[in-house]
C-alpha positions as CSV (number, residue, x, y, z in Angstrom):
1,X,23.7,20.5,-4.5
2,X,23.1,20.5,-8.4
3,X,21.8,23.0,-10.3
4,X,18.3,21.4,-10.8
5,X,18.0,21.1,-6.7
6,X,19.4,24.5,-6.5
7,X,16.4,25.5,-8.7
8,X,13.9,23.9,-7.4
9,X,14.7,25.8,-3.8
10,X,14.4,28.9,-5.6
11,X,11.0,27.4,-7.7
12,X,9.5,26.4,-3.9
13,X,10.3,29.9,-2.7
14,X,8.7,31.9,-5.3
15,X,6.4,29.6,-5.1
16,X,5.6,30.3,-1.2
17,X,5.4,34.0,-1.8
18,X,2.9,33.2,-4.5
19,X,0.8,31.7,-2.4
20,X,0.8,33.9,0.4
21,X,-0.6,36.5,-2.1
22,X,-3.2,34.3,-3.1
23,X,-4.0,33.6,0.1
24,X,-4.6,36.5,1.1
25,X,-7.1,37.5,-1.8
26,X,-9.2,34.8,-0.6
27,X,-8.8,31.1,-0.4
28,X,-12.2,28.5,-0.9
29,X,-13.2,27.6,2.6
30,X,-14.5,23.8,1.6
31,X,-13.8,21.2,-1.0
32,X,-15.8,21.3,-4.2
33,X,-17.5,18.3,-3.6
34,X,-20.3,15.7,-4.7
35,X,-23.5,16.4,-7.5
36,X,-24.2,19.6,-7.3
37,X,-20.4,21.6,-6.4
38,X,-20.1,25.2,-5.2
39,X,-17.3,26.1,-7.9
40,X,-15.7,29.3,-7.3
41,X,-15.4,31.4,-10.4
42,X,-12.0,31.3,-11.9
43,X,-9.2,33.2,-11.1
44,X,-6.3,32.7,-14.2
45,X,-3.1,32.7,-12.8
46,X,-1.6,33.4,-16.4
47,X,2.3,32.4,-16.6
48,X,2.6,32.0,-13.0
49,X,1.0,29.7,-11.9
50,X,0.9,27.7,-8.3
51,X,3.9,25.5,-8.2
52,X,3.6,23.7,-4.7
53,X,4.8,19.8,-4.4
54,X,6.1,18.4,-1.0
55,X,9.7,16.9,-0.8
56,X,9.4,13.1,-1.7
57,X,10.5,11.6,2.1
58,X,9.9,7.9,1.6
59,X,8.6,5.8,5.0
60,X,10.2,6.0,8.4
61,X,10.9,2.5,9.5
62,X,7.5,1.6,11.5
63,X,5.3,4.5,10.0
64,X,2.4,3.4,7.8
65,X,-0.8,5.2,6.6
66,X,-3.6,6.1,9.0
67,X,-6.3,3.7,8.5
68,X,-9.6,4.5,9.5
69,X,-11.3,3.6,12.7
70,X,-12.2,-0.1,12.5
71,X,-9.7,-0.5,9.8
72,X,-5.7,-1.8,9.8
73,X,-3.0,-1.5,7.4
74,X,0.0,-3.3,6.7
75,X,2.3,-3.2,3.6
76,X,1.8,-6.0,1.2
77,X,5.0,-5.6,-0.6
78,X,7.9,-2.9,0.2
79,X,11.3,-2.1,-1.5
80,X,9.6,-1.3,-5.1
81,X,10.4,1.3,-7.5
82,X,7.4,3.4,-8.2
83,X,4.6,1.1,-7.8
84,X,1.6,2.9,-10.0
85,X,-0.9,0.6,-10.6
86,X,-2.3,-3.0,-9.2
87,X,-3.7,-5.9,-10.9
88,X,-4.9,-9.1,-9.4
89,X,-4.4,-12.0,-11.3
90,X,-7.0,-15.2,-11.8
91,X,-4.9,-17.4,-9.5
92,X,-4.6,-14.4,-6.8
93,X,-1.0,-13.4,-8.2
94,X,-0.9,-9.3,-7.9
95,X,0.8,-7.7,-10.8
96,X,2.4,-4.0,-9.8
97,X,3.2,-2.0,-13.0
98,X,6.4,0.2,-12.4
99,X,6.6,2.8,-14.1
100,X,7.7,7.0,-13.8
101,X,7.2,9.8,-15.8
102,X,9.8,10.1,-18.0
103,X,12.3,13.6,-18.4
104,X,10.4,16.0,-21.8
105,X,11.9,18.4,-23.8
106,X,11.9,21.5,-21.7
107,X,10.6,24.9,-23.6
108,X,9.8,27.6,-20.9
109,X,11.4,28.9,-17.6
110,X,7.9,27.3,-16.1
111,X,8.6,24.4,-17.6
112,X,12.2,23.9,-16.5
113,X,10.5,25.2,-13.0
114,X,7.8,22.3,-13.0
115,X,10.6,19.5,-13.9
116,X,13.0,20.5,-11.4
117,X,9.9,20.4,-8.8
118,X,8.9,17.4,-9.9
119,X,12.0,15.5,-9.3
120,X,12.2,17.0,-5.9
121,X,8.6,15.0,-5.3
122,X,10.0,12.1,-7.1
123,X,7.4,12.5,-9.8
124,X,10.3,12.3,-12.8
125,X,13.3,10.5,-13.5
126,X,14.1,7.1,-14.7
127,X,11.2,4.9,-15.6
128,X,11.7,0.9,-14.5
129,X,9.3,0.1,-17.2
130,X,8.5,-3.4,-15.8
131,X,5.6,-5.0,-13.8
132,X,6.5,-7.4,-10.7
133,X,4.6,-10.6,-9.4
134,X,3.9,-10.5,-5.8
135,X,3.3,-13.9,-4.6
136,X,1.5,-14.3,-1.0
137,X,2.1,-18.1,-0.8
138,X,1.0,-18.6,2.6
139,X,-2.0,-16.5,3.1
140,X,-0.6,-13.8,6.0
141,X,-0.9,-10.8,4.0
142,X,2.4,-10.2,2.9
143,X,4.1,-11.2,-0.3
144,X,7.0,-13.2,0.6
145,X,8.0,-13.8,-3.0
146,X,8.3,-11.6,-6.0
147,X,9.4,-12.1,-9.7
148,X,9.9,-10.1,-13.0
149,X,6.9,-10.6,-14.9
150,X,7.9,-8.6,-17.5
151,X,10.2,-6.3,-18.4
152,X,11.9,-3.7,-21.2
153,X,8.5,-1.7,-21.6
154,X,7.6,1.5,-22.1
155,X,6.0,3.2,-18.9
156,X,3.5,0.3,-18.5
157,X,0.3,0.9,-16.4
158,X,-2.4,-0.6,-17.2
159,X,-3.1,-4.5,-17.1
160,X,-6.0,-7.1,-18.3
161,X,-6.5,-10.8,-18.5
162,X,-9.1,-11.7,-21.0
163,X,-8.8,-15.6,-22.4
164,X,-5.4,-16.5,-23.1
165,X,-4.1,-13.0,-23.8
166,X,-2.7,-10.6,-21.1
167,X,-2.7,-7.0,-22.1
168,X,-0.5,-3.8,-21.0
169,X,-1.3,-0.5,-21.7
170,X,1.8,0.9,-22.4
171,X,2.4,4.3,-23.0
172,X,2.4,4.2,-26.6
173,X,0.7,1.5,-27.3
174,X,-1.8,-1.5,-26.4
175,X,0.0,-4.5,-26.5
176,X,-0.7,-8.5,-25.9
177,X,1.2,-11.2,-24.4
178,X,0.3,-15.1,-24.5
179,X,-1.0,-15.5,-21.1
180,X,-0.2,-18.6,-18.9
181,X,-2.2,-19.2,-15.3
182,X,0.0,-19.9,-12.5
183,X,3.3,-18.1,-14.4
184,X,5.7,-16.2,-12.6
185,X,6.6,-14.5,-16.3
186,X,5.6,-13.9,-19.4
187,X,7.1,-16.0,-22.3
188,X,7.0,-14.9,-26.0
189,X,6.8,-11.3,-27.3
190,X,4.4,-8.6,-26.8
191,X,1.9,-8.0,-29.9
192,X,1.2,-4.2,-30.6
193,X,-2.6,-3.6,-31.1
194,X,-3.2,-0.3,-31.3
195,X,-0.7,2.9,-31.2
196,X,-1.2,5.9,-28.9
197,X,0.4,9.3,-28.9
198,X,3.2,9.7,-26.0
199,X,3.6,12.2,-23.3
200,X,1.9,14.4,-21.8
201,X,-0.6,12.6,-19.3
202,X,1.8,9.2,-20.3
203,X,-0.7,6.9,-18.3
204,X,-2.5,4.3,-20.2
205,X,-5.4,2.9,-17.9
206,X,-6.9,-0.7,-19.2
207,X,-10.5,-2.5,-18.4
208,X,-11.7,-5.4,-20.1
209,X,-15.5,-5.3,-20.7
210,X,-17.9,-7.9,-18.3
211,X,-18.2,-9.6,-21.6
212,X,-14.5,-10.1,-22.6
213,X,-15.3,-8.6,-25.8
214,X,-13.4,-5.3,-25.6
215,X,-11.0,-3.2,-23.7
216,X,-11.3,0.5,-22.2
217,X,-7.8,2.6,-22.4
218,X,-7.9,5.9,-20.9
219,X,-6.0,8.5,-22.3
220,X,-4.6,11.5,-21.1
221,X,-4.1,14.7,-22.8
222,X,-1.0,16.1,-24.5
223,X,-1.3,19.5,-22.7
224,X,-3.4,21.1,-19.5
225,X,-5.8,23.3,-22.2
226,X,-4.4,22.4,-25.7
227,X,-1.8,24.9,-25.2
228,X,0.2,23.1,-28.0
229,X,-2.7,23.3,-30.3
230,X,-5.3,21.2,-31.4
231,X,-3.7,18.7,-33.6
232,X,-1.2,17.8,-31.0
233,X,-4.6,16.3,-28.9
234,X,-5.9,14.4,-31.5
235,X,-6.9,10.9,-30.0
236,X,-6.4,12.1,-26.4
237,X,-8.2,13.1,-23.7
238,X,-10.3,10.0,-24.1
239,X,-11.5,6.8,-23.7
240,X,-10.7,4.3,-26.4
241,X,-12.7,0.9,-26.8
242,X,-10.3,-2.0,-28.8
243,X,-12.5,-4.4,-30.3
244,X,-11.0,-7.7,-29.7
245,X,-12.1,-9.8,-32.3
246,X,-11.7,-7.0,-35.2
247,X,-8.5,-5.5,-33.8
248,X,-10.4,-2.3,-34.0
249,X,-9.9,1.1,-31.5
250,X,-12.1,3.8,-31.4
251,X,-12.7,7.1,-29.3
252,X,-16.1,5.5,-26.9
253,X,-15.6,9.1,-25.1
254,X,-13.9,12.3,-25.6
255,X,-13.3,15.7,-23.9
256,X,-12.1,13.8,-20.5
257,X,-8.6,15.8,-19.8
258,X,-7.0,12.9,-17.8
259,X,-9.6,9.9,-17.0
260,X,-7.5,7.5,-15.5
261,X,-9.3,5.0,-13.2
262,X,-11.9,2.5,-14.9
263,X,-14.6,0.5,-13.1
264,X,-17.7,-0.9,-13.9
265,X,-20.4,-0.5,-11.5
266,X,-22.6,-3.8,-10.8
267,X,-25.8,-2.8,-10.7
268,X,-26.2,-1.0,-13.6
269,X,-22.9,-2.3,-15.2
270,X,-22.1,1.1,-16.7
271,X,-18.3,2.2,-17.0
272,X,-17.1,5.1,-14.5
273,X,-13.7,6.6,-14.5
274,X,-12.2,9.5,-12.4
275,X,-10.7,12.5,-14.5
276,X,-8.0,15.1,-13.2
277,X,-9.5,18.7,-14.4
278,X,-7.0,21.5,-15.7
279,X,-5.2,23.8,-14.4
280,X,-4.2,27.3,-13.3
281,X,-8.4,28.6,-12.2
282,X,-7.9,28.6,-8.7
283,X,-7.7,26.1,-5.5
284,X,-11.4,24.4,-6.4
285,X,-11.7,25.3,-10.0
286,X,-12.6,23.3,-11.4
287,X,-12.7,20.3,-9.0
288,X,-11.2,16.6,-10.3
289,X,-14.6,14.1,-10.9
290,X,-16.0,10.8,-10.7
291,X,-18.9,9.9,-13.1
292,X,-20.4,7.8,-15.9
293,X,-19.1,7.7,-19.2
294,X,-21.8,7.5,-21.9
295,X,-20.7,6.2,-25.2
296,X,-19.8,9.0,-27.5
297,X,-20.2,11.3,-24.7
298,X,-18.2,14.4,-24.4
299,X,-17.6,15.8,-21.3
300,X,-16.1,19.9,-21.6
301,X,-12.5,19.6,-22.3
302,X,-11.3,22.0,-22.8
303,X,-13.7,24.2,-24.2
304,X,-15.7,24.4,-20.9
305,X,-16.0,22.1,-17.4
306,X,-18.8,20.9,-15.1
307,X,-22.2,22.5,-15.9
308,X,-20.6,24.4,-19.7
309,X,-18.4,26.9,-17.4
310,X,-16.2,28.5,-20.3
311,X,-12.7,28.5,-19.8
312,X,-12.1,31.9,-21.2
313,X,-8.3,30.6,-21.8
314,X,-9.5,28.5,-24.9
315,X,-10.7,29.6,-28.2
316,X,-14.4,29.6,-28.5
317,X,-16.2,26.5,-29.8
318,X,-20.3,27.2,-28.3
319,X,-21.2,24.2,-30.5
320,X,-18.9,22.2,-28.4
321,X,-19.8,23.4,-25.2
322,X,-23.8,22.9,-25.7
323,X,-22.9,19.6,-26.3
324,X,-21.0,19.1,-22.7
325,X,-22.5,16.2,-20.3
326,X,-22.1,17.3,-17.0
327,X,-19.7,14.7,-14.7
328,X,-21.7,12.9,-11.6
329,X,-19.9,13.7,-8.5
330,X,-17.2,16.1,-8.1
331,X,-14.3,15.3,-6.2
332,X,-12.6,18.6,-4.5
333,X,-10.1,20.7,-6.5
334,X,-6.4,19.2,-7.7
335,X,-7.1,16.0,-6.0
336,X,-5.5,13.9,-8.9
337,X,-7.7,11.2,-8.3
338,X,-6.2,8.4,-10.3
339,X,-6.7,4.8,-8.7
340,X,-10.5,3.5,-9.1
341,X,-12.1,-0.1,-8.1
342,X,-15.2,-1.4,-7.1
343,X,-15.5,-2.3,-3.7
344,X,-18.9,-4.8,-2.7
345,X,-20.0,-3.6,0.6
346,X,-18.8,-6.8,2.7
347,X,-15.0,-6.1,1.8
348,X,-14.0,-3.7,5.1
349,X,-16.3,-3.0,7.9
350,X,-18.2,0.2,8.0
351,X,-17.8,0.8,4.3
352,X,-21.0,0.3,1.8
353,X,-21.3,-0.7,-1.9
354,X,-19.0,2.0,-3.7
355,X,-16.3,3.8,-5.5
356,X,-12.4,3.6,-3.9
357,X,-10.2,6.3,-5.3
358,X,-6.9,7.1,-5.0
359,X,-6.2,10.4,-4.8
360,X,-2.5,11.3,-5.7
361,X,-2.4,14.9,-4.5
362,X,-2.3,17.9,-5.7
363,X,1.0,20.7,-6.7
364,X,-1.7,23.9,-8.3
365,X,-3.2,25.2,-5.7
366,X,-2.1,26.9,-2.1
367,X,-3.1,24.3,0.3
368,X,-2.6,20.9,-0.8
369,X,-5.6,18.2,-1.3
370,X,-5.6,14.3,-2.1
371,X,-2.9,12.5,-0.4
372,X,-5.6,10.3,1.1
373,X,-7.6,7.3,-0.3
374,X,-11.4,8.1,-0.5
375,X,-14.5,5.9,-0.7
376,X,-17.7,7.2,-2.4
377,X,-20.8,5.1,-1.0
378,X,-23.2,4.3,-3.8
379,X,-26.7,3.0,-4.2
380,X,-29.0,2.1,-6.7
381,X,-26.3,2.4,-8.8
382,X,-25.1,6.1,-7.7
383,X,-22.9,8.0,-5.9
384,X,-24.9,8.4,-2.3
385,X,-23.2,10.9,-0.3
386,X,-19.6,12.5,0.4
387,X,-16.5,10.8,0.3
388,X,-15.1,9.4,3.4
389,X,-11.4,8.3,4.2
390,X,-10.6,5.1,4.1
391,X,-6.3,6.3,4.2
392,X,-4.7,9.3,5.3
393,X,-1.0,10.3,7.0
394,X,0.6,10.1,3.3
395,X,1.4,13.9,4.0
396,X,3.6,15.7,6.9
397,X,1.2,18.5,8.9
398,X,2.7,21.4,7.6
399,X,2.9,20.3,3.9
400,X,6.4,20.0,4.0
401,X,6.8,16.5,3.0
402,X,5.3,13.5,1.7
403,X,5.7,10.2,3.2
404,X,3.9,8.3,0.1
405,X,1.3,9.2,-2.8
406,X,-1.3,6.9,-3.1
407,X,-2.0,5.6,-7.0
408,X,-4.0,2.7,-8.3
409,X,-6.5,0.8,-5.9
410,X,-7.6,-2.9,-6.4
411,X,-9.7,-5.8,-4.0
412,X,-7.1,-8.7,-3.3
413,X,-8.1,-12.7,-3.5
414,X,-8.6,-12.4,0.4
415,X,-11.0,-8.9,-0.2
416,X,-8.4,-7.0,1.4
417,X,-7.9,-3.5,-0.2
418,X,-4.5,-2.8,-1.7
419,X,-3.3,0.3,-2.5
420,X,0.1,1.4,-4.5
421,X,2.0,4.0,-3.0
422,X,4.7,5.1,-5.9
423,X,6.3,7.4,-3.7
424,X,6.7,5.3,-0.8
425,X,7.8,2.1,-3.2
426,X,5.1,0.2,-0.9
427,X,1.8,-1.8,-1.8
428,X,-0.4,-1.4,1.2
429,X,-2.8,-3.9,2.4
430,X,-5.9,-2.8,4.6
431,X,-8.3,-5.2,6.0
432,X,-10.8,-4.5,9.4
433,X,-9.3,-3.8,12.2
């Protein structure tokens, strides 16, 4: 055993004794969920905070997700490394952007703590920094060909086609590549566009506009509450718009710790995105969201969250926090909700119109959450009642262990769902049952 598994044993069992305190000074008894929340009040857990992640297990040959009643899954594609996020290409091609947080300088006995976790959940190590073609060929639902689309980035995520240019959100920048339909890779060199800040919340979420005039990049920011001050989160914790015809980026919407997910919603065609909330308050406080995004909206972070709750933690700003716009639908505490896509109400039977997120799980708080993709029903253009599972079985009973985490979400060319597991190094396909 090395010294950073020897660690993280000791980490998990401070950890456990943590929690049990916690516990017993009262744990919520529901999820923090939907328009109007019941938040409990905030409970700082100052420099320890809860540190609970399951040991990464991987698959057991013939184990899959639980699908829903009415629903089946099968995997699309196995044998990846760290499938995050899913794009489906024009010709029906899906793209799967590998990609893993990287190791950080270390500067804190909690930090050291956190990293040595994190590699036990197979959160951290070394990044592929590609994305793969999956090719399903002959229509049965599994890709029975694959290729290197690209390669030698740096921690790529998000993807976009718009005319003959194909972007990647990478990291530290936006960048383009010539785009050729029916490719199994990319020729020529990527372009850089526009520069972002690494680290930190390293994923760089993309969405090109209805009207192929622009692209959305979400990103995350340095810190959990600016703890490495205010200059270090400049340009973060926001949604960016690139203008593609000027080459300009600008902040469309700030104060959004982690938004991470983008989707347009038809009816109204506004922008949406799903933000992981801060840390260290408590088991529902404050919960992870879904909502809107207005342009030049701000949204709390990190003076305040939800309805101008003041996190006590940061230094006072009242002007900022009386401009806060309350987030639509709340989505439980720690979920890290990360995946978002449309899904048209005739994809799988029994599910409406609405919002599919994939919910990542949680590591601060005493009993995990997420570990489960979600669907929130919408209509006229709103979220319309709780979420309800559309995937679950990603964690063991008793907590111990993950199986997979469920990432980014998106509708195949046959309306299948598909569904990157990073942990499990599987895209899942779900259809009706």
């Amino acid at each position: 055993m090395d010294v950073s598994s020897a660690f993280a044993r000791v980490v998990a069992g401070i950890g456990a004794a943590t929690i049990v305190v916690r516990r017993m000074s009262g744990v919520p008894s529901q999820q923090a969920l939907g328009p109007r929340p019941e938040i409990p009040g905030p409970r700082p857990q100052g420099n320890l905070p809860t540190l609970k992640m399951p040991t990464a297990r991987g698959w057991d040959a013939g184990r899959t997700p639980t699908p829903a009643p009415g629903l089946k899954v099968n995997a699309f594609a196995a044998g990846l490394k760290h499938p995050r996020w899913l794009y489906v290409l024009p010709n029906g091609d899906v793209l799967a952007a590998e990609a893993l947080q990287q190791d950080q300088p270390v500067k804190s006995i909690f930090d050291y703590a956190m990293v040595a976790t994190m590699r036990r959940a197979a959160a951290l190590g070394v990044s592929p920094n590609r994305i793969t073609l999956l090719r399903d060929a002959d229509g049965d639902g599994v890709a029975e060909t694959r290729h290197v689309y690209v390669d030698g980035l740096n921690q790529p995520f998000g993807m976009a086609v718009v005319g003959d240019a194909f972007y990647v959100g990478n990291t530290d920048a936006l960048v383009a590549f010539p785009f050729e339909p029916g490719a199994t890779k990319l020729k020529g060199l990527g372009r850089k566009l526009a520069a972002f800040k690494p680290g930190g919340h390293w994923t760089r979420s993309l969405l090109a506009s209805p009207d192929a005039a622009s692209i959305y990049v979400g990103v995350g920011s340095q810190t959990n509450i600016a703890d490495d001050g205010f200059a270090a989160e400049e340009g973060r914790a926001a949604i960016h718009r690139y203008d593609i015809a000027s080459g300009a980026c600008e902040i469309f919407a700030s104060g959004l710790r982690n938004p991470v997910g983008l989707a347009f919603e038809p009816t109204g065609g506004g922008l949406w995105t799903v933000v992981n909330e801060r840390d260290g308050l408590g088991d529902e406080t404050p919960p992870d969201y879904l909502t809107s995004v207005a342009e030049g909206g701000f949204y709390g972070w990190p003076y305040c969250y939800w309805d101008r709750i003041v996190d006590e933690r940061v230094p006072a700003n009242p002007a900022m926090v009386a401009k806060a716009l309350q987030p639509d639908f709340a989505l439980g505490g720690h979920t890290a909700s990360l995946g978002l896509c449309w899904m048209p109400a005739d994809t799988l039977p029994g599910f409406g119109d609405g919002m599919v997120i994939g919910q990542h799980g949680s590591w601060n708080r005493s009993t995990l959450s997420g570990y489960r993709v979600v669907h929130v029903p919408f209509e006229a253009g709103r979220p319309a009642g709780p979420p309800r599972d559309i995937l679950t079985g990603f964690l063991s009973p008793d907590e111990a262990f993950s199986y997979g985490r469920p990432v980014g979400v998106a509708i195949g060319p046959d309306k299948a769902l598909l569904v990157a597991d990073d942990t499990g190094d599987v895209v899942w396909r779900v259809t009706g049952g």
